[in-house]
C-alpha positions in Angstrom: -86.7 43.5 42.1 -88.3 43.3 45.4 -90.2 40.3 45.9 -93.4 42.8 47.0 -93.3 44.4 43.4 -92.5 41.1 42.1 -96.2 40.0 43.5 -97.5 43.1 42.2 -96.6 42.6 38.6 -97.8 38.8 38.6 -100.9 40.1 40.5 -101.4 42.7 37.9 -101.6 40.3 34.8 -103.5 37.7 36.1 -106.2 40.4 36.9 -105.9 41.7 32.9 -109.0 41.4 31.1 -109.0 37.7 29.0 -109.3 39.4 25.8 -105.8 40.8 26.8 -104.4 37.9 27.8 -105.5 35.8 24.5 -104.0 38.7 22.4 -101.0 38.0 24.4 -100.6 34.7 23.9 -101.6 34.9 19.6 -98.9 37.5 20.1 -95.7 34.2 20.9 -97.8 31.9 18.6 -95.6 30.6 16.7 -92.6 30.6 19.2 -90.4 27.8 17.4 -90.9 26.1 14.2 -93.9 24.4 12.8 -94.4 21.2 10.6 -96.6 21.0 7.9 -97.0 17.4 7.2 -98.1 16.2 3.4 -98.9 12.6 3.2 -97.7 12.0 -0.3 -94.1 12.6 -1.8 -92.4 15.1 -2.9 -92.6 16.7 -6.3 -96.7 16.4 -6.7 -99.6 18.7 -5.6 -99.6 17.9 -2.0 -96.6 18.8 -1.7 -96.3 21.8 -3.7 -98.5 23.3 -1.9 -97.3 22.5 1.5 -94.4 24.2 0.7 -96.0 27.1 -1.0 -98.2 27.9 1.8 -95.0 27.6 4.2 -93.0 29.7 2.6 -95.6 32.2 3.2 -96.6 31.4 6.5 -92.9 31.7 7.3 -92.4 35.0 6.1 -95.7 36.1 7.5 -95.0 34.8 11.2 -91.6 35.0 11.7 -90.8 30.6 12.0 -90.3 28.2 10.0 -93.1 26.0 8.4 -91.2 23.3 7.1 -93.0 20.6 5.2 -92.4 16.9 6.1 -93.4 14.2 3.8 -94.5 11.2 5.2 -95.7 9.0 2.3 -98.2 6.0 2.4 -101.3 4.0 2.8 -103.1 6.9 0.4 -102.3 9.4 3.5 -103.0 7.7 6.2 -99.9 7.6 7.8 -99.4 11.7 7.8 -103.0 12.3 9.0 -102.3 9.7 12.0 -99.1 11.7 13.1 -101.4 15.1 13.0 -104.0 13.7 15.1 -102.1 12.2 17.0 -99.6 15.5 17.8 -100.2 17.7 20.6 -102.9 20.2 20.2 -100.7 23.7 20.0 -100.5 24.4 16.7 -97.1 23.1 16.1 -97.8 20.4 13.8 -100.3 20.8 11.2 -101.6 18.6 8.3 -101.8 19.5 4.0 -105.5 18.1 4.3 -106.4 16.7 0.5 -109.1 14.7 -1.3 -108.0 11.1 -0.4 -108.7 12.1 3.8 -112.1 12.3 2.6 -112.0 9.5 0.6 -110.2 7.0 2.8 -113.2 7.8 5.6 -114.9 4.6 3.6 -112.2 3.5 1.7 -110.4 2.1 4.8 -112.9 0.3 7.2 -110.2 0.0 9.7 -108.5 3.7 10.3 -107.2 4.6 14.0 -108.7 7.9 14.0 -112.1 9.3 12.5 -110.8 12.0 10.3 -113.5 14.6 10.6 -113.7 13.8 14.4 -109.9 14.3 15.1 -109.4 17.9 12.8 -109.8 20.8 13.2 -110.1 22.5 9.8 -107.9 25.6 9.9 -108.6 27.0 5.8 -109.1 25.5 2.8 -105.9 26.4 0.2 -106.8 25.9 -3.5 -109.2 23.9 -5.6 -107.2 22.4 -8.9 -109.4 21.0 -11.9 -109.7 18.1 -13.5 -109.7 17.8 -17.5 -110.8 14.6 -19.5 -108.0 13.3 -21.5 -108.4 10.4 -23.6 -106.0 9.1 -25.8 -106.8 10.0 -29.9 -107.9 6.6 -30.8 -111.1 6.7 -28.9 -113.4 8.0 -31.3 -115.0 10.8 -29.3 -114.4 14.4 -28.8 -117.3 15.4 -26.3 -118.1 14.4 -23.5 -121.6 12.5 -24.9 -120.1 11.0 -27.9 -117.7 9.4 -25.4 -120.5 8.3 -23.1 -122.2 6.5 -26.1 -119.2 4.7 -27.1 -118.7 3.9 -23.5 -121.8 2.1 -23.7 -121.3 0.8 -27.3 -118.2 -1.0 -25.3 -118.6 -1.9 -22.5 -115.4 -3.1 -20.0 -113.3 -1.9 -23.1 -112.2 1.4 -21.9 -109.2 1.3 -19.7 -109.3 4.6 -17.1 -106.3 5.4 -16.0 -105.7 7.1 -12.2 -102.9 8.6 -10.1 -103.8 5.3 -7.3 -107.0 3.9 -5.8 -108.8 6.5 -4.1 -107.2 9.6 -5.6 -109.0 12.5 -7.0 -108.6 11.3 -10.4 -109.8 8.0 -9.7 -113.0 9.2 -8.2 -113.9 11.6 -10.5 -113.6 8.8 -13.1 -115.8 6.4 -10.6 -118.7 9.5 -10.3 -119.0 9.6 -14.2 -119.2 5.8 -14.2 -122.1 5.7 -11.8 -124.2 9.3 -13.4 -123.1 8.0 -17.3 -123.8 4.4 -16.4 -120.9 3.3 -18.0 -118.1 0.8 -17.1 -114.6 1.7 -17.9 -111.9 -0.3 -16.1 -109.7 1.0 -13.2 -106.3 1.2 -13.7 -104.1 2.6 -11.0 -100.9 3.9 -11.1 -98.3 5.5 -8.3 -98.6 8.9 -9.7 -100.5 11.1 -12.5 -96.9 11.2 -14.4 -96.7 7.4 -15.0 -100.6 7.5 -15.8 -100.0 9.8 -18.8 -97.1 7.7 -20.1 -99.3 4.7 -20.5 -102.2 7.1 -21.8 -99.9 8.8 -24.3 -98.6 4.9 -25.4 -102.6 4.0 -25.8 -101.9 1.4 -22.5 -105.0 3.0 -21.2 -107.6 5.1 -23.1 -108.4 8.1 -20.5 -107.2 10.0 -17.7 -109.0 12.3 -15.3 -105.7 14.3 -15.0 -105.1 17.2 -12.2 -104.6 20.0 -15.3 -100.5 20.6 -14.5 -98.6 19.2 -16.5 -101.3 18.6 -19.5 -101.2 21.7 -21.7 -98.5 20.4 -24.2 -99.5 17.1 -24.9 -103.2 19.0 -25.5 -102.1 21.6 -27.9 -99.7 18.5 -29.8 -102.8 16.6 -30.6 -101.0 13.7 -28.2 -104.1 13.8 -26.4 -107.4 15.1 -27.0 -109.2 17.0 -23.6 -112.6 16.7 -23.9 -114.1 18.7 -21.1 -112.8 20.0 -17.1 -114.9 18.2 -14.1 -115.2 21.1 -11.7 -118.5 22.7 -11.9 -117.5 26.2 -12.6 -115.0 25.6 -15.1 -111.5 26.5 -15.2 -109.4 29.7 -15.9 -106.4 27.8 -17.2 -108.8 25.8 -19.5 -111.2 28.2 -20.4 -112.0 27.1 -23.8 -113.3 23.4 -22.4 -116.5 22.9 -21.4 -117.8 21.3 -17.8 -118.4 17.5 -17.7 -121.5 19.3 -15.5 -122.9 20.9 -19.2 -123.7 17.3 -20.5 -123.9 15.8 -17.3 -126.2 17.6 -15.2 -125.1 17.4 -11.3 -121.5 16.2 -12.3 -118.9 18.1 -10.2 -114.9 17.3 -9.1 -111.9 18.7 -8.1 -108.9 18.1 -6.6 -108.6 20.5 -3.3 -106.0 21.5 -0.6 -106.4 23.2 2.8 -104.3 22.7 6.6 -106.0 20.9 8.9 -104.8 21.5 12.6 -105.5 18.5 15.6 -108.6 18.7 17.3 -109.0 20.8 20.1 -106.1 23.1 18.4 -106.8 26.6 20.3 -109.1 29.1 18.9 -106.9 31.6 18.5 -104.2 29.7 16.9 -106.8 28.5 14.1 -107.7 31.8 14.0 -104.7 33.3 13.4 -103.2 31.1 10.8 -107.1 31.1 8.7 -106.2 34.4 8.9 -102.8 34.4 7.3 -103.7 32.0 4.8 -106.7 34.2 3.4 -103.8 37.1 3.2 -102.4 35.2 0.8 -105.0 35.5 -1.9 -104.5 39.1 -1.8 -100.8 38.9 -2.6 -100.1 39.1 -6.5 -96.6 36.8 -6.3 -98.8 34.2 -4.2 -101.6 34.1 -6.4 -99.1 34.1 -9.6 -97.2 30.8 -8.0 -100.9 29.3 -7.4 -102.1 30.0 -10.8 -98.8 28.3 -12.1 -100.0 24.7 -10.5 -103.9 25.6 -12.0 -105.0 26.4 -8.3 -107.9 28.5 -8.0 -108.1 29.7 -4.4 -110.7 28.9 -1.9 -110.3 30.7 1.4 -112.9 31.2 3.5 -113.5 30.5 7.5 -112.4 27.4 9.0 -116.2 26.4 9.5 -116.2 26.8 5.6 -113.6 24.6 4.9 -114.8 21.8 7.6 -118.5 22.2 5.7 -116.2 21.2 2.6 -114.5 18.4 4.5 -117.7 17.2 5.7 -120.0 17.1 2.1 -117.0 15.5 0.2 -116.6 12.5 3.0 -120.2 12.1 2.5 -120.4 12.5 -1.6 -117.4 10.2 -2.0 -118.7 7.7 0.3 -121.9 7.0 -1.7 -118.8 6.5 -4.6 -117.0 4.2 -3.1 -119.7 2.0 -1.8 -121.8 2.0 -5.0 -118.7 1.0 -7.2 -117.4 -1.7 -4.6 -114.3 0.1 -4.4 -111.4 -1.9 -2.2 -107.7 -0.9 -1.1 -105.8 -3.4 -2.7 
């Protein structure tokens, strides 16, 4: 090519219309792999997810999203390497309850989570059911409130670890019941219900997978679901919310991109995640975990980020909770 046409041609593009050359660049995006970094191990909700939404997002774009665990400090350590990552879309974060949490929890983070995002779609929300082992003589939710209060200190809660989603849901219904039941944390829901099912601990504010046998056994007795709407998979349970007016929590998923992550980029990949809801195989694989989808905008899902760092902060403050 002559150098004159040459200079013609780079002429040309850099006169196109910006509209054209943004569709040009969504058009290489993604050019190599990308990460999706879950900050808890493999085998649990976190990373289920990651994976599920990678698998998609992979078929859908053409790379790899492959899913990197990076266990620790409740998180912390995976949302550090995100924020810290370059800004191109390349490395992205499975954004979960605890990042909100951990806002207050941890006094001395290196980043400001809801500063150093950028929220690119929420994923799924998973309930919550009350479990409680048989021997607590209670089968609603305010039978077991009154004989929280007939006892006091002598109910031991179990959790999946300090600041998880089971821990503060069970830290919410202490503060709205006004009620003490005693912490107990454990590295992982599985371990928790082992210790609930040998009457170690009396109740569990378990993330529904996983539950169903040892509720239709009579091993444990589910008492109500904590997300305000109810749940599909547990349709026959009432809210927490129908005898405890205001009560609501869930355990929730969405991808979480560095700040200053290009528009477009964002963009693009909210886009392909909301495609998935559409999709009967990806919906049946959600509905398998208990998710229930969320979607929506990434202004949607950082409006979600943004009220449950707030809610869970007035939590953790008003029961003195500390990393241990």
């Amino acid at each position: 090519m002559k150098r004159r046409e040459f200079l013609a041609l780079v002429g040309g593009a850099a006169g196109l219309p910006a509209a054209s050359r943004l569709a040009f660049g969504q058009a290489v995006y993604p050019a190599r792999p990308v990460r999706i970094i879950a900050g808890f191990a493999a085998g649990g909700g976190v990373d289920i997810t990651a994976r599920l939404m990678g698998q998609w997002l992979s078929e859908r774009l053409g790379q790899p999203f492959v899913t990197e665990n990076r266990p620790g400090a409740d998180g912390n350590i995976a949302t550090e390497a995100v924020v810290n990552a370059p800004a191109d879309g390349y490395t992205l974060l499975l954004a979960t309850v605890p990042n909100a949490v951990n806002a207050t929890l941890y006094p001395k983070l290196n980043f400001v989570f809801i500063r150093d995002v950028a929220p690119v779609a929420g994923v799924i929300r998973v309930p919550l059911v009350v479990l409680i082992h048989p021997s607590v003589p209670a089968a609603t939710i305010p039978e077991l409130i009154a004989y929280a209060k007939d006892n006091p200190g002598k109910i031991n809660m179990a959790s999946a670890g300090t600041g998880s989603a089971p821990h503060m849901a069970g830290e919410l219904f202490n503060a709205m019941a006004g009620i003490n039941m005693l912490h107990v944390p454990y590295r992982g829901q599985s371990q928790a219900l082992s210790d609930l099912l040998g009457d170690q601990v009396q109740i569990l504010f378990a993330a529904a997978p996983g539950t169903a046998d040892y509720i239709k056994s009579g091993k444990l007795r589910a008492l109500a679901v904590t997300a305000s709407s109810g749940a599909e998979v547990l349709k026959d349970l009432p809210t927490v919310g129908s005898s405890l007016p205001g009560y609501e929590a869930s355990q929730w998923y969405g991808i979480a991109a560095p700040a200053k992550t290009p528009a477009e980029i964002v963009e693009r990949l909210n886009r392909e995640i909301n495609l998935a809801f559409t999709d009967a195989t990806m919906t049946a694989r959600f509905a398998a975990i208990s998710g229930e989808p969320i979607a929506g905008s990434p202004s949607e899902f950082g409006r979600l980020i943004s009220d449950e760092t707030e809610k869970w902060s007035k939590v953790v403050k008003f029961a003195g909770i500390k990393v241990e």
